[in-house]
VEXDODREN-51165 format. One record per residue (C-alpha): residue in one letter; z, y, x. Coordinates in steps of 0.02 Angstrom, whole numbers, plus 50000, padded with zeros to 5 digits. Example, Ala and Ser with C-alpha at 12.3 -4.5 7.8 and 13.67 -1.06 7.14 Angstrom:
# residues 2
<rec res="a" z="50390" y="49775" x="50615"/>
<rec res="s" z="50357" y="49947" x="50684"/>
END
This chain:
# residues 466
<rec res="x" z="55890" y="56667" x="53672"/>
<rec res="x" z="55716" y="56670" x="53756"/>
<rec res="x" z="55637" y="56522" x="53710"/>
<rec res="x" z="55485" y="56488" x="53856"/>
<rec res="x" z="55338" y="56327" x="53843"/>
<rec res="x" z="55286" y="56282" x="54022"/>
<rec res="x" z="55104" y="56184" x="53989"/>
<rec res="x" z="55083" y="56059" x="54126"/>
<rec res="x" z="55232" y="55963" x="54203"/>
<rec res="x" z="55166" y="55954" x="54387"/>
<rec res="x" z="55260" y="56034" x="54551"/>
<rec res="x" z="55220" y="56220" x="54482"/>
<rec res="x" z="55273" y="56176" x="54288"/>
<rec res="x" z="55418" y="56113" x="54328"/>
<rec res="x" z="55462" y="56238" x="54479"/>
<rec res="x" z="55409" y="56384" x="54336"/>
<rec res="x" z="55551" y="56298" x="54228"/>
<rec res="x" z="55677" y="56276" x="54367"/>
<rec res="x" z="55651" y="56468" x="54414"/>
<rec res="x" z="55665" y="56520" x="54228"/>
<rec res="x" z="55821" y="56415" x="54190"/>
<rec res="x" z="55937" y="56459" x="54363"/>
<rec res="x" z="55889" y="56640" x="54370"/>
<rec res="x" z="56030" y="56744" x="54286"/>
<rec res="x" z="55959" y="56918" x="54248"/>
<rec res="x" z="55902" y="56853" x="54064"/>
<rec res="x" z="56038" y="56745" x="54013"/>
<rec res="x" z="56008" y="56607" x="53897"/>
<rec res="x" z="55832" y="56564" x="53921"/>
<rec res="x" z="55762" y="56395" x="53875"/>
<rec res="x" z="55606" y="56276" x="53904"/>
<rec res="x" z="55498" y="56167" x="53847"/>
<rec res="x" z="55385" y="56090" x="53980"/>
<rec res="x" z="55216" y="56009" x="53884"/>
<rec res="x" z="55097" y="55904" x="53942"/>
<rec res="x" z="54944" y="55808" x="53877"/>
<rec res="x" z="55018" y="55652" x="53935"/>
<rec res="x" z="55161" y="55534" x="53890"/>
<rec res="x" z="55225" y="55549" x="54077"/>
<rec res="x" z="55289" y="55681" x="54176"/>
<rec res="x" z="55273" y="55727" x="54357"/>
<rec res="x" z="55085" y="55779" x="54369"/>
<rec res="x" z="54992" y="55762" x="54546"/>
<rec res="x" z="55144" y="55687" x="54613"/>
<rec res="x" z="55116" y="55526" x="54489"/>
<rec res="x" z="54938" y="55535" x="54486"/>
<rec res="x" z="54867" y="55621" x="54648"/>
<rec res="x" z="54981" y="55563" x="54757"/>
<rec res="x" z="54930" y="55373" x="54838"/>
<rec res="x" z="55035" y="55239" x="54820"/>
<rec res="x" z="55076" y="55191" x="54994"/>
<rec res="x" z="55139" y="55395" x="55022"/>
<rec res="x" z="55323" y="55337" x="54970"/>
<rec res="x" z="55403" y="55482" x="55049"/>
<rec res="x" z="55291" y="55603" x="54971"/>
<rec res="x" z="55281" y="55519" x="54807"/>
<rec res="x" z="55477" y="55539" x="54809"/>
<rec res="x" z="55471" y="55726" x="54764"/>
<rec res="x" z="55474" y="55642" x="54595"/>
<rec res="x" z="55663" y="55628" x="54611"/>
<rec res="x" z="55671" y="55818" x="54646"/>
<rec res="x" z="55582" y="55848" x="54482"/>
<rec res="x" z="55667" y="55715" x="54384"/>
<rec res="x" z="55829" y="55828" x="54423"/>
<rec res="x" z="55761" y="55987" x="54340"/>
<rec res="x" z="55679" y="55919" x="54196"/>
<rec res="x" z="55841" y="55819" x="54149"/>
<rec res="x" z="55931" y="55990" x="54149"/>
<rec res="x" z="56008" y="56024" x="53978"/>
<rec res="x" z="55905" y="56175" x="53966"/>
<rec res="x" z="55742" y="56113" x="53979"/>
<rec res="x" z="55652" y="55983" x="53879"/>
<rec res="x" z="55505" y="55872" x="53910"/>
<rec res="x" z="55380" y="55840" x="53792"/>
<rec res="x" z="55237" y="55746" x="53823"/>
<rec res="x" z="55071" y="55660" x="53726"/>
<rec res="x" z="55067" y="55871" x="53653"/>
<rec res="x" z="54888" y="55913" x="53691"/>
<rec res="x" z="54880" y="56117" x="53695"/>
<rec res="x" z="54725" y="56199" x="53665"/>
<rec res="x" z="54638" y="56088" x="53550"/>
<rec res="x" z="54645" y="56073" x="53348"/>
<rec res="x" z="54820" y="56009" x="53313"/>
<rec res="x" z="54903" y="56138" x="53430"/>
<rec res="x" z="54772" y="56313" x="53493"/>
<rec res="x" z="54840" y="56436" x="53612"/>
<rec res="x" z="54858" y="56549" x="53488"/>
<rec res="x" z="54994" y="56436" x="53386"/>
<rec res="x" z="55080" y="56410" x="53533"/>
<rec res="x" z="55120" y="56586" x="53556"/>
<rec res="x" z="55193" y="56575" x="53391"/>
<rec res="x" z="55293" y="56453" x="53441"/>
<rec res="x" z="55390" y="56521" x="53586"/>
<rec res="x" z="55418" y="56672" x="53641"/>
<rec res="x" z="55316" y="56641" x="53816"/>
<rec res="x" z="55201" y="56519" x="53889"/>
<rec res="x" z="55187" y="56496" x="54054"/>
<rec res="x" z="55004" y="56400" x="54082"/>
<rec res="x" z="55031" y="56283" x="54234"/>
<rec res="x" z="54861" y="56165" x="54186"/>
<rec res="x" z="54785" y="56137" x="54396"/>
<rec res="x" z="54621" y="56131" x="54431"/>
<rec res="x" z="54565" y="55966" x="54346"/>
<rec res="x" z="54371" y="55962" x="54393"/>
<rec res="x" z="54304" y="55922" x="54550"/>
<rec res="x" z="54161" y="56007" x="54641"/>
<rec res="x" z="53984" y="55930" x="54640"/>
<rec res="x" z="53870" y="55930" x="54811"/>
<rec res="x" z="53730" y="56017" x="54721"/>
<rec res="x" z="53613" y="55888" x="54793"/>
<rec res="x" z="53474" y="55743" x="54722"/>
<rec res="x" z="53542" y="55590" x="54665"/>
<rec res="x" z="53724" y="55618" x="54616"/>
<rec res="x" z="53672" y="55546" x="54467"/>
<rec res="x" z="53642" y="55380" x="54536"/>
<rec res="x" z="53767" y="55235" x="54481"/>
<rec res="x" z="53877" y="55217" x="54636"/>
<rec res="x" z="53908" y="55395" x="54661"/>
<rec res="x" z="54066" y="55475" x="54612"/>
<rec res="x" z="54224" y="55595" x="54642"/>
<rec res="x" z="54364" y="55548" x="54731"/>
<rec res="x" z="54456" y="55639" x="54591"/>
<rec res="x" z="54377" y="55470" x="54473"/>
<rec res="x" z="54457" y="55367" x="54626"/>
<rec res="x" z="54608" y="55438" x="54642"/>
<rec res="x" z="54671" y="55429" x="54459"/>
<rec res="x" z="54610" y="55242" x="54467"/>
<rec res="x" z="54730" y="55176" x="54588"/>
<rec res="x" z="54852" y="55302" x="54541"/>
<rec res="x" z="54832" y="55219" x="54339"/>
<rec res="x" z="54797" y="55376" x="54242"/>
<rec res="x" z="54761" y="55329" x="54091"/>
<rec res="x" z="54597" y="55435" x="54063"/>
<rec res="x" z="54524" y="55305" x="54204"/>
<rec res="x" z="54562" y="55144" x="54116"/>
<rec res="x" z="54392" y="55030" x="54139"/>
<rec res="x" z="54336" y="55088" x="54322"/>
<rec res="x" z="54314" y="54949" x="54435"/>
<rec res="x" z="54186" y="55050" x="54578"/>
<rec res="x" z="54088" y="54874" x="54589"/>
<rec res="x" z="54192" y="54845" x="54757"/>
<rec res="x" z="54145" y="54665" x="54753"/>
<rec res="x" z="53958" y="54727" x="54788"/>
<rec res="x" z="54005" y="54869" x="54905"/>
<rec res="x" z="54008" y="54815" x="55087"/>
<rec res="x" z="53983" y="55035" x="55162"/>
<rec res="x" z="54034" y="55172" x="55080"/>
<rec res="x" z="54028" y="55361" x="55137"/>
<rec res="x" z="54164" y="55488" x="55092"/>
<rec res="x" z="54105" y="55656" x="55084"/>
<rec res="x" z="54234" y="55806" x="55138"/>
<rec res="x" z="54376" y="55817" x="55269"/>
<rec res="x" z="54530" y="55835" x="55184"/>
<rec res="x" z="54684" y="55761" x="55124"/>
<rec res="x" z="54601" y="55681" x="54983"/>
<rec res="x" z="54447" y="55615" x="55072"/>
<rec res="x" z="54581" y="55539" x="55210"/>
<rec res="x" z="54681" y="55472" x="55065"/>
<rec res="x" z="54531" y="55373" x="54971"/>
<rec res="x" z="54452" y="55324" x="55152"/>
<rec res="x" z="54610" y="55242" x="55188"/>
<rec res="x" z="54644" y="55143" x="55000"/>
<rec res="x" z="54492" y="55073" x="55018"/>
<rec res="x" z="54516" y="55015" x="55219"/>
<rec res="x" z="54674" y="54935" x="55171"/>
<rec res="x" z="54719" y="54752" x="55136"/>
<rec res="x" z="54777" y="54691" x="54978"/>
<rec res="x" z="54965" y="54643" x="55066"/>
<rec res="x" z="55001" y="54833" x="55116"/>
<rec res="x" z="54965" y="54901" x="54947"/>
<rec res="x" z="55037" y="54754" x="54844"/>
<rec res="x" z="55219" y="54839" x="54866"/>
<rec res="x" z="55171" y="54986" x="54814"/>
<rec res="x" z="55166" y="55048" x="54618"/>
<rec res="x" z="54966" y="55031" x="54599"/>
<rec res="x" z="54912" y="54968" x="54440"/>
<rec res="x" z="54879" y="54775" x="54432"/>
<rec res="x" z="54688" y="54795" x="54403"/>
<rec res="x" z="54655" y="54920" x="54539"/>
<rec res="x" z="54776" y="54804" x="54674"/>
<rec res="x" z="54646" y="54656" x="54599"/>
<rec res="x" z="54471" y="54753" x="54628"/>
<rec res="x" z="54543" y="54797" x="54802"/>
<rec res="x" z="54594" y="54614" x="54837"/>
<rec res="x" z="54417" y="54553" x="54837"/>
<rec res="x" z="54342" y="54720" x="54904"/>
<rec res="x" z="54184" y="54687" x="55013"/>
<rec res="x" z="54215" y="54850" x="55095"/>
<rec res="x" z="54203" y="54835" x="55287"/>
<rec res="x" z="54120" y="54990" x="55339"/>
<rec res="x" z="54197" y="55188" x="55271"/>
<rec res="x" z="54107" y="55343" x="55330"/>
<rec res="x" z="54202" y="55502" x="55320"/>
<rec res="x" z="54074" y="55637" x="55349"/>
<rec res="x" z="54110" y="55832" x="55364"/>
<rec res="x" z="53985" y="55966" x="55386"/>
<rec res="x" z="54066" y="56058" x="55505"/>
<rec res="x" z="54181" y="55995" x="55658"/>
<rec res="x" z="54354" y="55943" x="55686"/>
<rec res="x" z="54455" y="56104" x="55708"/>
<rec res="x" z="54399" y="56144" x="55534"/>
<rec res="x" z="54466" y="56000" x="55463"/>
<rec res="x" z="54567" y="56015" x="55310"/>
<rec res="x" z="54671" y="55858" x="55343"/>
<rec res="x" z="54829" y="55846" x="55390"/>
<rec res="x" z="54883" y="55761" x="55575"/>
<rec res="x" z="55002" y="55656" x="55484"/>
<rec res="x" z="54867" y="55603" x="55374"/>
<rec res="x" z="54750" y="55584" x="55514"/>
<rec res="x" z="54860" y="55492" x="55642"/>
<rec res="x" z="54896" y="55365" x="55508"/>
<rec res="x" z="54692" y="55304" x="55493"/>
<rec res="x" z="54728" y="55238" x="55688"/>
<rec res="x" z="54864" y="55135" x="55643"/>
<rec res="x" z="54791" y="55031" x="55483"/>
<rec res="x" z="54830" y="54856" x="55519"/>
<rec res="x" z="54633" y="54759" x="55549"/>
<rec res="x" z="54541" y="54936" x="55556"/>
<rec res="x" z="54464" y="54996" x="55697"/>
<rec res="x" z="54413" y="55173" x="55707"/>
<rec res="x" z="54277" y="55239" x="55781"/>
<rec res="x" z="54220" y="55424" x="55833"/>
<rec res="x" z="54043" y="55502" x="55911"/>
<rec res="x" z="54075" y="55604" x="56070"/>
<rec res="x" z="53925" y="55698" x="56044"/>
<rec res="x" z="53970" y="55747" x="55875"/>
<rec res="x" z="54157" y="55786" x="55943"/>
<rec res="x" z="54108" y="55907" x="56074"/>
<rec res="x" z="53967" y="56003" x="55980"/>
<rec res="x" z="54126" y="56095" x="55912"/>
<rec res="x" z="54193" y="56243" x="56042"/>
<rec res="x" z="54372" y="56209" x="56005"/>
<rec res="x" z="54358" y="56053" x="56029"/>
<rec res="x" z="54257" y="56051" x="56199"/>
<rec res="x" z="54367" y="56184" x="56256"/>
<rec res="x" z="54567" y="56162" x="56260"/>
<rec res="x" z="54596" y="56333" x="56277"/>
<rec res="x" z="54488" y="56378" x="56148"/>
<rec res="x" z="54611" y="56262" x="56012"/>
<rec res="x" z="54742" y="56357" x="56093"/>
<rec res="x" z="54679" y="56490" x="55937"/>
<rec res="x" z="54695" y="56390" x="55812"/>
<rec res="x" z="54813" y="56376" x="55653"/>
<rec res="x" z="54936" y="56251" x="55715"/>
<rec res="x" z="54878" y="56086" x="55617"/>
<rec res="x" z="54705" y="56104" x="55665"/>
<rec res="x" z="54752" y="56144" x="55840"/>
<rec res="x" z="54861" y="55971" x="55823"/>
<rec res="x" z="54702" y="55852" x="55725"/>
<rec res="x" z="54596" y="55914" x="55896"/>
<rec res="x" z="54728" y="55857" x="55998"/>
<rec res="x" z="54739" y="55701" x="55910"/>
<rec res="x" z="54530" y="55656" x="55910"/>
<rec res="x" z="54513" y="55707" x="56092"/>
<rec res="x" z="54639" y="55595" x="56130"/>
<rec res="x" z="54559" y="55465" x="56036"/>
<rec res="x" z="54397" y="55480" x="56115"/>
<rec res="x" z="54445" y="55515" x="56300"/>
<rec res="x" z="54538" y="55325" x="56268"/>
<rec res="x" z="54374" y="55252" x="56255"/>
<rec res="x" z="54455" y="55139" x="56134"/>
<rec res="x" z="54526" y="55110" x="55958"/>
<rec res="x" z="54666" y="55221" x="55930"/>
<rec res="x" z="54852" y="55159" x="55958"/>
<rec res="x" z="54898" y="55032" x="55830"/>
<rec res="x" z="54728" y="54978" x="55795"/>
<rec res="x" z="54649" y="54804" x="55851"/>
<rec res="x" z="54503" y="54787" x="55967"/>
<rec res="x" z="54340" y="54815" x="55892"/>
<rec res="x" z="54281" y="54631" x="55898"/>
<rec res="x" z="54451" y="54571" x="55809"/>
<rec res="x" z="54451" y="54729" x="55655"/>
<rec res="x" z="54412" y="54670" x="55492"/>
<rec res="x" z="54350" y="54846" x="55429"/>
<rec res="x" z="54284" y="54990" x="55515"/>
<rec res="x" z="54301" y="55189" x="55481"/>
<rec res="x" z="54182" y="55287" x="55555"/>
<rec res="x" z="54230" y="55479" x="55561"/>
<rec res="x" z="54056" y="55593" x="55559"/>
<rec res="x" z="54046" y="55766" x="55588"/>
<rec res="x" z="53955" y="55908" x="55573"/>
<rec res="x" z="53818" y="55819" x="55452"/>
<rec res="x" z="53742" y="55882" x="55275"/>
<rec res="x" z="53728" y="55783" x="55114"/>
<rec res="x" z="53572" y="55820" x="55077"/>
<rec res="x" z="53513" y="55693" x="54962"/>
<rec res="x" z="53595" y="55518" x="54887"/>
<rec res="x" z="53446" y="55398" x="54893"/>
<rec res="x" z="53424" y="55275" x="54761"/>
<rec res="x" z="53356" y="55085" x="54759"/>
<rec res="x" z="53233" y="55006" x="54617"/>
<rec res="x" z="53386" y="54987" x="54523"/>
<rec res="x" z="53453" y="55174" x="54505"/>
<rec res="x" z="53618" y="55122" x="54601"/>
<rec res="x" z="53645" y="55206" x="54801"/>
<rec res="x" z="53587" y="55145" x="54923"/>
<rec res="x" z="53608" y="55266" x="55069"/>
<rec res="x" z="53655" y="55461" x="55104"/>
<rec res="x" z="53547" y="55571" x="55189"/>
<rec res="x" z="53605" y="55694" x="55301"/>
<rec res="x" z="53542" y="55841" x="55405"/>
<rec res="x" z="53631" y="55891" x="55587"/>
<rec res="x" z="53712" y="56035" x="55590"/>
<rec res="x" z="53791" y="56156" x="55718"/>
<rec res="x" z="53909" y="56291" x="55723"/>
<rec res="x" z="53846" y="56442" x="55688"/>
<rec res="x" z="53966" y="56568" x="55786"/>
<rec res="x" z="54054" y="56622" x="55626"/>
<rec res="x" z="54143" y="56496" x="55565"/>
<rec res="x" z="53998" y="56409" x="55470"/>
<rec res="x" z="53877" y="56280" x="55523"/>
<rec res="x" z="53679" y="56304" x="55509"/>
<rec res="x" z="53554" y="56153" x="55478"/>
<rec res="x" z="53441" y="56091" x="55622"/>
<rec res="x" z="53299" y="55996" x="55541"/>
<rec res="x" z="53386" y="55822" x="55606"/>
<rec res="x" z="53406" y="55699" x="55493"/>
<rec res="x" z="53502" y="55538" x="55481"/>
<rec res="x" z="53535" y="55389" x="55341"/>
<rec res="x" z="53696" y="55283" x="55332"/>
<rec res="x" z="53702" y="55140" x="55214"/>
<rec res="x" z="53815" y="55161" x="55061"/>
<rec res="x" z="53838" y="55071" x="54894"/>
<rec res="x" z="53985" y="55168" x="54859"/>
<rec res="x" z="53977" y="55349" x="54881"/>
<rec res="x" z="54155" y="55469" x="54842"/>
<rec res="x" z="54127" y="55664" x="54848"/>
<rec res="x" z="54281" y="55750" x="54880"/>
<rec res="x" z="54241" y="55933" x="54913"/>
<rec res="x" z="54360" y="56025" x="54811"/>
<rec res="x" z="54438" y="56071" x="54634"/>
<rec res="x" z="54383" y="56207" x="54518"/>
<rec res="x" z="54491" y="56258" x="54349"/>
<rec res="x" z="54437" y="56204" x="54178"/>
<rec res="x" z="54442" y="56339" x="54052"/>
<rec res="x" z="54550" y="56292" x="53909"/>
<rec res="x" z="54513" y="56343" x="53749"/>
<rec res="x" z="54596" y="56509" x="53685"/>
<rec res="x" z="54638" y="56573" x="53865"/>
<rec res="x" z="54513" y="56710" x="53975"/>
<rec res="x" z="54444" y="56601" x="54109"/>
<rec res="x" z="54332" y="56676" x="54259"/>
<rec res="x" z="54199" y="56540" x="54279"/>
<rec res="x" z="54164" y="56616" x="54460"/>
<rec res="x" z="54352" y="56580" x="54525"/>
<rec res="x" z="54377" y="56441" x="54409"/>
<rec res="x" z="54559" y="56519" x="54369"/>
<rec res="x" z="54618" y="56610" x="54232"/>
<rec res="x" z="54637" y="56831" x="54270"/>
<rec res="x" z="54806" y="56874" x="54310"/>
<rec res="x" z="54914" y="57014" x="54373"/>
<rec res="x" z="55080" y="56937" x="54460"/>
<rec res="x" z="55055" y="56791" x="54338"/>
<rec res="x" z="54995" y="56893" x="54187"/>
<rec res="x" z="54882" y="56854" x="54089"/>
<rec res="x" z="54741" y="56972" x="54077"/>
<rec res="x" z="54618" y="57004" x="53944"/>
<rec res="x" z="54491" y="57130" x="53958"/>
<rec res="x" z="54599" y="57195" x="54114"/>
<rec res="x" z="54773" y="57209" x="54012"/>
<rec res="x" z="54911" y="57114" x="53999"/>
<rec res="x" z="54928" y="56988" x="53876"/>
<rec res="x" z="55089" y="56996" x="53787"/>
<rec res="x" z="55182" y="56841" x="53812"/>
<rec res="x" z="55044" y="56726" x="53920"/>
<rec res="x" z="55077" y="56699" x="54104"/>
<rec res="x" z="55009" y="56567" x="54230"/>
<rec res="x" z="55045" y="56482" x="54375"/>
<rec res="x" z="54986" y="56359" x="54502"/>
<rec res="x" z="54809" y="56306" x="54540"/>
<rec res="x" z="54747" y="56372" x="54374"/>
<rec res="x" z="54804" y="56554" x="54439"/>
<rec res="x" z="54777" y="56527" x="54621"/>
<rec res="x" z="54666" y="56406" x="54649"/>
<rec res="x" z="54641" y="56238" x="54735"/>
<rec res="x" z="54768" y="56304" x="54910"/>
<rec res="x" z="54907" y="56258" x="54989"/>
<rec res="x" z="55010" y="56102" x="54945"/>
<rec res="x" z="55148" y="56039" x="54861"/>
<rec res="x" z="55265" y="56188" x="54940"/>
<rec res="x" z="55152" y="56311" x="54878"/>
<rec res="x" z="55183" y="56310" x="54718"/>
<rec res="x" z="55372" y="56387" x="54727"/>
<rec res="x" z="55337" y="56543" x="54787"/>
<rec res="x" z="55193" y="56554" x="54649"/>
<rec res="x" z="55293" y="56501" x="54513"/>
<rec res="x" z="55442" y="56627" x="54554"/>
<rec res="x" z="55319" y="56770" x="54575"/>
<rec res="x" z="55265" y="56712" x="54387"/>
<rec res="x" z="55439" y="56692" x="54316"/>
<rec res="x" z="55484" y="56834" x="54373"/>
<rec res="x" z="55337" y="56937" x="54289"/>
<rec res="x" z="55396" y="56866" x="54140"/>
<rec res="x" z="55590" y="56902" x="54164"/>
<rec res="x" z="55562" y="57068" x="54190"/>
<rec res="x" z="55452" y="57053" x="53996"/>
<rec res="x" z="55610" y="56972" x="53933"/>
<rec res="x" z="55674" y="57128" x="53825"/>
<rec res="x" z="55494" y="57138" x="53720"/>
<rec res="x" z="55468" y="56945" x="53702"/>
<rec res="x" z="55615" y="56918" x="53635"/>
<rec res="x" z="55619" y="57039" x="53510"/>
<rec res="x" z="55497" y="56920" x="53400"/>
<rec res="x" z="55574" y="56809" x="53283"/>
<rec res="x" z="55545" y="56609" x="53298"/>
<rec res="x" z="55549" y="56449" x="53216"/>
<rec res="x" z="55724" y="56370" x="53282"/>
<rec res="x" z="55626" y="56217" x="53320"/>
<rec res="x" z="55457" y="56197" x="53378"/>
<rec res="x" z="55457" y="56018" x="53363"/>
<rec res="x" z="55448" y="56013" x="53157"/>
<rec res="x" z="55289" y="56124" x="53174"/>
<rec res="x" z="55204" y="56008" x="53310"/>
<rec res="x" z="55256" y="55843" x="53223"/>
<rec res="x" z="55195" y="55941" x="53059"/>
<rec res="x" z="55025" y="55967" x="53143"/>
<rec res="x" z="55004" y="55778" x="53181"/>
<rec res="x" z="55072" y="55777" x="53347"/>
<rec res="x" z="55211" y="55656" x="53398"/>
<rec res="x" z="55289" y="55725" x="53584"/>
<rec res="x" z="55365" y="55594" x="53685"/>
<rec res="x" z="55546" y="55662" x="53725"/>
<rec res="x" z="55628" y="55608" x="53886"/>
<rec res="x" z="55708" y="55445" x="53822"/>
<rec res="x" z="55516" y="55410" x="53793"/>
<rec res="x" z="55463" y="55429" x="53976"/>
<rec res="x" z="55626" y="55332" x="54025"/>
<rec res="x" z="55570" y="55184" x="53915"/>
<rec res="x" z="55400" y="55207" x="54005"/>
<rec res="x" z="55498" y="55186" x="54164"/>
<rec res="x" z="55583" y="55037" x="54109"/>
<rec res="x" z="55440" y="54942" x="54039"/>
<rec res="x" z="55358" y="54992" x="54182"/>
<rec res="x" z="55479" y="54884" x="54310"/>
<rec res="x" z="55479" y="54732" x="54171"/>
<rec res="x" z="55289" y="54742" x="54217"/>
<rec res="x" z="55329" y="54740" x="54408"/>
<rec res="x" z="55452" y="54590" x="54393"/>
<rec res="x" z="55340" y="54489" x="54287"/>
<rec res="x" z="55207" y="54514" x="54443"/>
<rec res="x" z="55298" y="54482" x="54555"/>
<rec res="x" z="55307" y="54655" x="54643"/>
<rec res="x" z="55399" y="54810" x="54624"/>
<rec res="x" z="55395" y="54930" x="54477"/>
<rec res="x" z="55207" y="54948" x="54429"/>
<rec res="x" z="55135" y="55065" x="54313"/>
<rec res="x" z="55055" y="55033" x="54170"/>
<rec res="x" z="54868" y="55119" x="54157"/>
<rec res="x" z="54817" y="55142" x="53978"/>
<rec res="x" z="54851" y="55261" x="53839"/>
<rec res="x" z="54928" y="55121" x="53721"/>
<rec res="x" z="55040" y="55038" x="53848"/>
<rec res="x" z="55106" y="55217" x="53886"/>
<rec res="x" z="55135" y="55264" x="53703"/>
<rec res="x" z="55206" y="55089" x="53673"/>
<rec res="x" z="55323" y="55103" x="53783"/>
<rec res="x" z="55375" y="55260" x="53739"/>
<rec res="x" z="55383" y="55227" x="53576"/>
<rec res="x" z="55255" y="55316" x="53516"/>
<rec res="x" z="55104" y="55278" x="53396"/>
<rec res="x" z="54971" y="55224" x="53463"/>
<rec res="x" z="54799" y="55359" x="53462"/>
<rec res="x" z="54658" y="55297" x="53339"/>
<rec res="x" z="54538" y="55333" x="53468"/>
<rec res="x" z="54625" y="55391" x="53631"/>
<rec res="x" z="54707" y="55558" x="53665"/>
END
């Protein structure tokens, strides 16, 4: 029996197990999917925003693989630190498949990120979506009446719209009870999404898009100038070149600002509530700061497109007015102790999955996902990446499993001072959960702290946090 640990319980963990477990080359082969947390499912619990219900509902697909008899789920097992290295892992199981994302975000490289005010949408994101590593943000959104998001993207879109929406359309929804409250008595009315370059090079989806013109009480606005200083969008037959979805998001803007009015679903301007104000093709170029050391505005240089894809500064400048300020210009891999890392790439070396170190194969070590990849694609993606990783490590099958193994992992990591949450532990989670929901009020709602998770799971409690 091959005995494989998948670290990381996301899309491509769990798609690595799925691949490992159904294939039927190397009969008999069974996993152990880790993670650092007490819950499974990854970006899809805590990436995904809460009023994305369809998307969010991938979590039933991966619910059905990891209750498969021949995989396990074991979560609160940190790998990579003191209690459980890399190296004792290997001892461990036969194979580990490393499956660990791209965790950090990118900074802008500019003055002033330092200023209180100023930070990722990744910090955002696993607020409202209650990881527990977030507990005790609030983002002062009483003070903040403009905030600027920074990149044009799916995540940017996603954290511009959270913060243009009411209180009513997210109360349904599984957000945490203190995020929903800090929402509630936002003083956000004006959300700037600025991107350096133009709109066929946006990284958004038109789903995504179309669905900031139809937020109930939000007018959107856009700046013909700006729109046209991009060919493709000037020139229809110019989009006619390019990749489908951007061809579609120009489509979708020109039609929005040949209306000469708030797109469809939207009020008039004089009735909206809250405004969001798409930019384009403007710099960060500095995050100025007030007497107090908290933001007060973003500065910004014009730019235009440079012929090659690129844009190229013009000596313009502009200010907008922010209190709030959310960069969201990318992920880069976090090196994890005991594994090769290229700082450069932010991803681990690999050949078809493998493991590399000093340009040879590491017996036993694989890795998929972001972590091998990097930050591309989407939720999709990450099949074809994890079956071009499993099977790497099918065809090693016949060497890895000539090592002899513990029968049990579980008395060595419990040994070690870990205690896993098993899958009746997540389904407690689940259930205490929904109590939480009912007692609000609302739907299920999750609980956003490491002892409420561990509680419920019945697990201890950390002495100082995970």
């Amino acid at each position: 029996m091959l005995r494989v640990a998948v670290v990381g319980s996301g899309p491509s963990g769990v798609y690595a197990a799925k691949e490992l477990v159904e294939q039927r080359e190397v009969p008999g082969v069974r996993v152990d999917v880790l993670d650092r947390l007490p819950a499974p499912y990854g970006l899809v619990r805590y990436g995904v925003a809460p009023d994305h219900e369809k998307i969010k509902s991938l979590q039933g697909n991966l619910r059905g693989v990891l209750e498969d008899e021949r995989i396990r789920f074991l979560g609160n097992v940190e790998v990579g630190g003191e209690a459980l290295p890399t190296g004792r892992l290997l001892e461990l199981y036969h194979a580990v498949v490393y499956c660990v994302g791209a965790a950090r975000d990118r900074h802008l490289g500019i003055p002033g990120e330092e200023l209180a005010g100023v930070h990722s949408a990744t910090a955002f994101v696993n607020w409202y979506s209650a990881h527990p590593d977030a507990v005790g943000e609030d983002f002062g959104l009483p003070r903040v009446r403009s905030a600027v998001v920074i990149g044009a993207g799916n995540v940017a879109v996603d954290v511009t719209r959270i913060l243009a929406r009411g209180e009513a359309e997210l109360r349904p929804t599984d957000m945490p009870q203190p995020a929903l409250g800090a929402l509630a008595v936002s003083g956000v009315r004006e959300v700037a999404m600025v991107a350096r370059r133009g709109p066929a090079q946006g990284k958004f989806t038109t789903k995504e898009l179309r669905e900031l013109g139809t937020l109930p009480g939000v007018a959107v606005t856009l700046d013909p100038a700006e729109l046209t200083l991009d060919p493709a969008y000037a020139d229809p037959a110019g989009a006619a070149g390019l990749p489908a979805v951007n061809r579609r998001n120009v489509e979708v803007l020109r039609g929005w600002a040949e209306a000469a009015q708030p797109p469809a679903g939207a009020p008039a301007d004089s009735d909206a509530e809250r405004r969001i104000a798409l930019r384009f093709f403007l710099r960060p170029v500095e995050l100025l700061g007030d007497s107090g050391g908290a933001v007060r505005a973003v500065r910004l240089e014009r730019t235009l497109p440079d012929g090659r894809g690129g844009v190229t500064g013009t000596g313009t400048y502009e200010e907008i007015g922010a209190q709030l300020v959310l960069r969201s210009v990318g992920y880069r891999g976090v090196a994890l102790p005991g594994l090769p890392f290229d700082p450069a790439r932010g991803t681990v070396p690999h050949a078809a999955g493998r493991v590399l170190r000093d340009g040879r194969a590491s017996v036993g070590e694989y890795v998929a996902g972001w972590i091998k990849r990097g930050p591309t694609g989407v939720i999709g993606t990450n099949r074809p990446c994890a079956k071009e990783t499993a099977s790497s490590l099918l065809q090693d099958a016949g060497a890895l499993a000539a090592r002899d193994l513990p029968d049990d992992p579980l008395p060595a990591m419990r040994a070690a001072g870990l205690h896993p949450v098993e899958w009746p532990g997540w389904l407690g989670i689940e259930e205490a959960e929904a109590a939480l929901g009912a007692s609000l009020g609302r739907h299920s709602v999750k609980i956003p702290d490491w002892p409420g998770l561990l509680a419920a799971a019945g697990a201890p409690a950390p002495m100082s946090g995970p």
